[in-house]
C-alpha positions in Angstrom: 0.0 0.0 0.0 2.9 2.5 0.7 4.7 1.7 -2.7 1.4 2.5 -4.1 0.9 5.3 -2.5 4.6 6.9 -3.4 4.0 5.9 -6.6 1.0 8.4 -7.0 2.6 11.0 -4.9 5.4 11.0 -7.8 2.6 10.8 -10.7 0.9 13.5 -8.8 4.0 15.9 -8.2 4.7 15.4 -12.1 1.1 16.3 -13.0 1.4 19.3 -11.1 4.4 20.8 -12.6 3.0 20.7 -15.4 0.2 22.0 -14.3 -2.2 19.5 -15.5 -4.7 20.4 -12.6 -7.7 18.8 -13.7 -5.8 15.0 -13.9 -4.1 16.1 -10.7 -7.8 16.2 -9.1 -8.7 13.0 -11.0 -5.4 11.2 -9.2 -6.2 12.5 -5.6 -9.8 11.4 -6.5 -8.7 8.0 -7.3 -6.5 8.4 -4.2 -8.8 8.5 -1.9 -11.5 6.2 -2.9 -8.8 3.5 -2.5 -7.9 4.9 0.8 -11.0 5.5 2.4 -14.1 4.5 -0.3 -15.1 8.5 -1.1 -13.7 11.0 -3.2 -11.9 14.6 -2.2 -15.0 16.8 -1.9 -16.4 14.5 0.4 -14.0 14.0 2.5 -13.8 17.8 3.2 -17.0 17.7 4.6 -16.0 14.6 6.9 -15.3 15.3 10.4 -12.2 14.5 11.9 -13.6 11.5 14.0 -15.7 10.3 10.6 -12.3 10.5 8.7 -10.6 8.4 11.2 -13.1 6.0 11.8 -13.1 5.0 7.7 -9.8 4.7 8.3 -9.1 2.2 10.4 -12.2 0.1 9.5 -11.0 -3.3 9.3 -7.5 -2.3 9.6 -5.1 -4.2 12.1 -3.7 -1.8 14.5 -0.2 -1.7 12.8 -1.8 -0.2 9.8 -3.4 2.8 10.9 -0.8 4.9 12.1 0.6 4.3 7.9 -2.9 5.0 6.5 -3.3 8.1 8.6 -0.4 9.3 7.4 -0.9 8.7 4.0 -4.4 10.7 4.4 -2.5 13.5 5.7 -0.5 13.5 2.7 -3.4 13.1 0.7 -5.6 16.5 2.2 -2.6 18.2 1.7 -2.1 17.3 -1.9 -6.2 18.0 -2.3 -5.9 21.2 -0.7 -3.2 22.0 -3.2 -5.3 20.8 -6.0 -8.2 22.5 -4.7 -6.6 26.0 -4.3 -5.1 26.2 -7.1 -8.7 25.4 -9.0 -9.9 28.1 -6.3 -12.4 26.1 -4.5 -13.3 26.6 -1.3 -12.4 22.9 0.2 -8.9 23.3 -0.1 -8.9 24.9 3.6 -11.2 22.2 4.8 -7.9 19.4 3.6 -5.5 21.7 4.8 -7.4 22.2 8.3 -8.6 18.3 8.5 -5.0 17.2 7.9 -2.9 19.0 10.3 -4.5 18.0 13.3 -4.4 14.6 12.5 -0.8 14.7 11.5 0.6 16.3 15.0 -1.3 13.4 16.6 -0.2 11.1 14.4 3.6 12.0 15.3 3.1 12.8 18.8 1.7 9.4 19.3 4.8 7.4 17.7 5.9 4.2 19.3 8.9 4.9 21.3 11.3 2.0 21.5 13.8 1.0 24.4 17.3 1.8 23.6 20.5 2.1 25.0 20.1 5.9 26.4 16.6 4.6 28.1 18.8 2.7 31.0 20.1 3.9 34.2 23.1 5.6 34.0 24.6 4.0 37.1 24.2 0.7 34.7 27.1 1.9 32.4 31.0 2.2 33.1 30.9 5.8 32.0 34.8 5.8 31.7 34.1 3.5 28.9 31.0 3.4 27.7 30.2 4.2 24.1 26.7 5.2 23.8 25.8 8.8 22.5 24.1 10.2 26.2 27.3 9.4 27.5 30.1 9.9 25.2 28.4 13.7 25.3 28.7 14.2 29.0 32.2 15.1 30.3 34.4 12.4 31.3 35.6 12.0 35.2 39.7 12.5 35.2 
């Protein structure tokens, strides 16, 4: 789904420097009927929580944090579209999408790594991890 998706992101950026608007619409039509089963002018009258819940509809869990950020990428792309054709939904993709992208990327899995453990667990004379190789070294 992400190759896809990349792949129309590249189709779409050609279209619009060539500005060839009207297919550019057609492709962030197509775009989201795949994603979420309605095209661009509906899905600017979608509420946030109506967007979201197309989204993950029968979606594992490990998939919707990919599709929502594909969307995101998508209303931004339509607002484009949409503003450069000067209709009036291309502040209801921009508006829809930013939200959803902050809590998209403020809600990212954080991992364990080596800077999550207690200091007192290293040999800081020799340790090589970056939180310590950046703190001064006891002579």
């Amino acid at each position: 789904m992400v190759e896809e998706f990349i792949q129309a992101l590249a189709r779409l950026n050609a279209l619009k420097k060539d500005n060839r608007w009207q297919e550019a619409d057609g492709v962030v039509d197509e775009e989201f009927q795949r994603l979420i089963g309605m095209g661009s002018q509906a899905v600017a009258q979608l509420t946030k929580t109506e967007l979201l819940a197309r989204l993950i509809r029968g979606e594992p869990t490990q998939a919707v944090r990919e599709k929502t950020l594909i969307l995101t990428a998508l209303l931004r792309e339509a607002g484009d579209v949409a503003a450069t054709q000067g209709r009036v939904e291309s502040r209801a993709c921009y508006l829809k999408g930013l939200p959803l992208l902050l809590e998209t990327l403020t809600r990212e899995e954080v991992l364990p790594s080596q800077n999550s453990f207690p200091e007192s667990k290293c040999s800081q004379q020799l340790c090589t991890t970056p939180s310590c190789r950046s703190k001064p070294r006891p002579s």
